[in-house]
N, C-alpha and C positions, 0 to 999 in steps of 0.2 A: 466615367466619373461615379456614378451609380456603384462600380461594382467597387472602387476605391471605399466609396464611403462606407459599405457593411465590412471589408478587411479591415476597415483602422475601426470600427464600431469596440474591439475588442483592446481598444489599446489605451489608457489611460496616462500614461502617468510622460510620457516623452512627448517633447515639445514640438517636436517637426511632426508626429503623427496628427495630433490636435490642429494643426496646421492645413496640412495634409486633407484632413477628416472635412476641415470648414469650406477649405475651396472649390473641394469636390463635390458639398451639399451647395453652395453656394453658387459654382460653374454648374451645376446643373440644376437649377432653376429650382430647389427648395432653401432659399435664404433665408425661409423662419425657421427654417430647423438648424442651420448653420447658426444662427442666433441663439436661439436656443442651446444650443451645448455650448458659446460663448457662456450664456448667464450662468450655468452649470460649473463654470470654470473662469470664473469672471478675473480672479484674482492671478490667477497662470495668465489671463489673455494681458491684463495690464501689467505685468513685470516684463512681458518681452517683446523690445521695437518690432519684431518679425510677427509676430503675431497680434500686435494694437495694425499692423500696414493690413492683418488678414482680416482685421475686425472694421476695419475702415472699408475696405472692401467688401464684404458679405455686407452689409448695415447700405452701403450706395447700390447692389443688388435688389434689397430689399424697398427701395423706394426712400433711403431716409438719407439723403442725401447731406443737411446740414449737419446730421449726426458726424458725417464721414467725414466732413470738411474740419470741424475742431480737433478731431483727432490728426488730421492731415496735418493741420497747419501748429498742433502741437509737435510732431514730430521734426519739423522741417526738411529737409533734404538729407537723404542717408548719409552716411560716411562711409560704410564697410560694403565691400564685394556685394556680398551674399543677401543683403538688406535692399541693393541695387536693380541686383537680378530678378528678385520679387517681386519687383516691380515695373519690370520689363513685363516678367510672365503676366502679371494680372492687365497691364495695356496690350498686350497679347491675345488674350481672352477675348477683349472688348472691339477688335479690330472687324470692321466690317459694323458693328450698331454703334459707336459713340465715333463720332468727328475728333480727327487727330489723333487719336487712337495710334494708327502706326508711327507717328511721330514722338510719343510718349515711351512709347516702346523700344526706338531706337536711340532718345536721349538716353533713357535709364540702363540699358542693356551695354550703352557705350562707356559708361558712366561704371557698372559694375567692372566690364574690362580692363578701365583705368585705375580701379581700386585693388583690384585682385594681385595678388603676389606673384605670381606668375601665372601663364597662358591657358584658362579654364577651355577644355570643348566643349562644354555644354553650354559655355557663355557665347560663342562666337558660332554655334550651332542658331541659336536662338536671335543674337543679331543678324543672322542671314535674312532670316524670315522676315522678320523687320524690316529688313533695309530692302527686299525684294517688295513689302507691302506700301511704304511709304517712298519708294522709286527713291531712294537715296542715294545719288550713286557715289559719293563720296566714302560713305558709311560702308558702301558693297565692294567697294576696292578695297578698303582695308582688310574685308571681314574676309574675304577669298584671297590676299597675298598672305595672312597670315595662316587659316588652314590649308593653304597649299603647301607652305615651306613649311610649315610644326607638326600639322600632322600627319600629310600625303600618305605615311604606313597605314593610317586607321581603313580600313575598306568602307565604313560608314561616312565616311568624308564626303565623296564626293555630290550626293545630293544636296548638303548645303554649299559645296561649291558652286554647283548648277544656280541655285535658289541667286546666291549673290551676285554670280555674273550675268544671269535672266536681264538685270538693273540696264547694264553696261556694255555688256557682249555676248549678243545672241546665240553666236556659232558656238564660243566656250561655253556657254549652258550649253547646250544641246551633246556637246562633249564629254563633258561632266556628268551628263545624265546617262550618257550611253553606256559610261564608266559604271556606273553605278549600277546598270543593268545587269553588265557583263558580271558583276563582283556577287550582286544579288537580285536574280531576275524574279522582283514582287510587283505586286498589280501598282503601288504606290510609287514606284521609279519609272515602269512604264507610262504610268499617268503624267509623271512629270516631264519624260521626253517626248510626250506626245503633245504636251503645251510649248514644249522650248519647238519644235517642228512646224506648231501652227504659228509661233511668231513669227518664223521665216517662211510660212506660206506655203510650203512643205506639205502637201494636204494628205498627198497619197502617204510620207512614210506617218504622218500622224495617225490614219485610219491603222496602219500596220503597227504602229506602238499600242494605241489601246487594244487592238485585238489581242497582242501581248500580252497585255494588261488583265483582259476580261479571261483567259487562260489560266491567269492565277484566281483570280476571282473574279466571278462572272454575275458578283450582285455590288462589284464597289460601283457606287453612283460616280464617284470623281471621272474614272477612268470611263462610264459612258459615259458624261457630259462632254470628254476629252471626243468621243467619235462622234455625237454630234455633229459637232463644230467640225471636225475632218471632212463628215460626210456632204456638209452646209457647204464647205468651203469647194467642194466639186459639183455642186449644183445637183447634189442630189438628193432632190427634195423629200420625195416620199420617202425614202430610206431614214432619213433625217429627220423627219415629221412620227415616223414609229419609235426612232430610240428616244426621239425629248419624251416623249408620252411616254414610253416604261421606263425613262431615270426619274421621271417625275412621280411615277408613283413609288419608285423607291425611295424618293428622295424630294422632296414637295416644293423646298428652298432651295435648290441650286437652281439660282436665278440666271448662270450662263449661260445656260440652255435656252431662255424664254424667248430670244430672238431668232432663235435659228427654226422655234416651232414656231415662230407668231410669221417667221419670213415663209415659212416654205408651206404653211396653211395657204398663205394669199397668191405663192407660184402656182399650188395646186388649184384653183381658185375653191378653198375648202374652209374658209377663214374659222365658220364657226365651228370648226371642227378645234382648235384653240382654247375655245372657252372652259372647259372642264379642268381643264390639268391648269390653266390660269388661274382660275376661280381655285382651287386647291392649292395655289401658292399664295395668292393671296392671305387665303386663311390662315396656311401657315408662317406667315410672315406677316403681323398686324399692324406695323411700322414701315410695310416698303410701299413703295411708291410706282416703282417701275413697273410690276407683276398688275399693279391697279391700271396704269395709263394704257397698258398693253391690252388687257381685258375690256375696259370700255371703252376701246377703238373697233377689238370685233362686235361689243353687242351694238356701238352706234353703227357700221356699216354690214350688220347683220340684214338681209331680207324676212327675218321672220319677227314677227312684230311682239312676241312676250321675250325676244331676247332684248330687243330695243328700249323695251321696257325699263328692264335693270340698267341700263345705261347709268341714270341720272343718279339712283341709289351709290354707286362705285363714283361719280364723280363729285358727290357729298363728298363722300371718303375720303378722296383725295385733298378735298378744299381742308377737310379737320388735318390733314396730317402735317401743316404748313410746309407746302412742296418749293422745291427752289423756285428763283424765277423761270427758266426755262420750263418748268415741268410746269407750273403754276399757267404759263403761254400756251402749251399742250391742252389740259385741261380747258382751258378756256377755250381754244379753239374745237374740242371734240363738244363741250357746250352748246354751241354756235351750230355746227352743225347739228346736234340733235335738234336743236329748237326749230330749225330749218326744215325738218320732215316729216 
């Protein structure tokens, strides 16, 4: 996103670059400055729907949420394709930190589908993802009968075929993905048959997919969280307990991982050997929740008493962060027992 924003830096006067320029200052966590070349251009941003959706967008980035919402509710509901897709992409963005998020993403990306004049890939690329995130599987039947029969020639097809039949049918992902290997074998197809392998519990050809994987690139964090979890899933814990700790340093938020170090710390009985690479995602995740409950579960069942310590500080944390109820039941019970010792 970063390096998008300094290539369109040079570009003034076309409307998709300005575009372009915002989402990528804005997807990458500088929204004053995506404001900032808004007010710069204030008068290009309000002549066009697609770019009042991108200034609604940067402005709910930036914290100003009611700002977003008159703009939103001036505009009402797209009408054209490409205004649709927009808006797919930006609940795209947001999937995994706002609720409903993948569902927002699959109305609108469904919704561009139906507006389009005939059959976009890039729209039905993008409702895969979607409908694999929001388990839709109505959405995922559609989205993989249609790039199966329209575009089957393209060679880049078959990983959103994977992604949409992931929803529905396990075996055809895992199918789909092998396809994709065979056609282009990159760390990011291997990453993806080695999750369609662990749905089916597959453990050993999952370890053999990331290895795959790590052959092409041996620093993507996707593809080791993917061996992890292979290596988790055969009980082999030490093994398992070294890669979450170096995807974690490459990678601080891949939170899939945190179960498979926080499980296989307590097989080894090594528990606080967990706390570092926790405590590091924590940080880097100031909104999650799980990386915290997991964390002061090893400082409350730590033996060493300045770990113990921190306990209560991380379960503050967790009370501001208003956790569900079940997490909220967690907390209160790691509470309980700290007070107990």
């Amino acid at each position: 996103r970063n390096a998008a924003a300094e290539a369109f830096h040079e570009v003034s006067a076309h409307v998709e670059s300005h575009g372009t320029l915002v989402l990528s200052l804005a997807g990458g966590v500088d929204a004053e400055a995506a404001l900032a070349h808004i007010a710069r251009h204030e008068q290009l941003f309000a002549q066009h729907r697609c770019l009042r959706r991108i200034h609604a967008y940067a402005l709910r980035r930036a914290g100003e949420s009611e700002r977003a919402d008159r703009i939103e509710d001036e505009l009402g509901e797209p009408s054209e394709s490409f205004e649709a897709y927009l808006l797919g992409q930006i609940a795209t963005f947001a999937i995994g930190r706002e609720p409903g998020a993948a569902e927002r993403a699959v109305h609108y990306l469904a919704l561009a589908v139906a507006l389009a004049d005939s059959p976009r890939f890039e729209f039905y690329v993008q409702l895969a993802l979607a409908a694999r995130h929001a388990d839709d599987a109505e959405a995922a039947r559609t989205t993989a009968r249609v790039l199966e029969s329209r575009f089957a020639d393209r060679p880049d097809v078959w990983e959103s075929v994977g992604h949409a039949r992931a929803v529905f049918d396990p075996a055809g992902a895992r199918a789909a993905f092998e396809r994709a290997c065979e056609l282009e074998p990159t760390a990011i197809h291997y990453g993806n048959l080695a999750g369609a392998a662990l749905v089916l519990e597959d453990y050993e050809a999952a370890e053999a997919a990331s290895r795959r994987g790590l052959e092409c690139d041996a620093g993507s964090a996707f593809v080791r969280g993917g061996l992890v979890l292979a290596l988790a899933g055969q009980a082999r814990h030490a093994e398992a307990v070294a890669e979450a700790e170096a995807t974690l340093k490459v990678d601080p938020g891949r939170t899939i991982v945190l179960a498979a170090l926080f499980d296989g710390c307590r097989e080894l009985g090594e528990l606080g050997r967990a706390v570092p690479s926790l405590a590091r995602c924590a940080r880097a995740l100031p909104a999650a929740i799980e990386p915290r409950l997991l964390l002061a579960t090893c400082l409350v069942e730590s033996d060493r008493a300045e770990l113990v310590a921190k306990a209560a500080t991380v379960l503050d944390e967790i009370d501001r962060l208003a956790p569900a109820p079940e997490q909220q039941a967690a907390a209160a019970e790691l509470r309980r027992r700290l007070d107990a010792r």
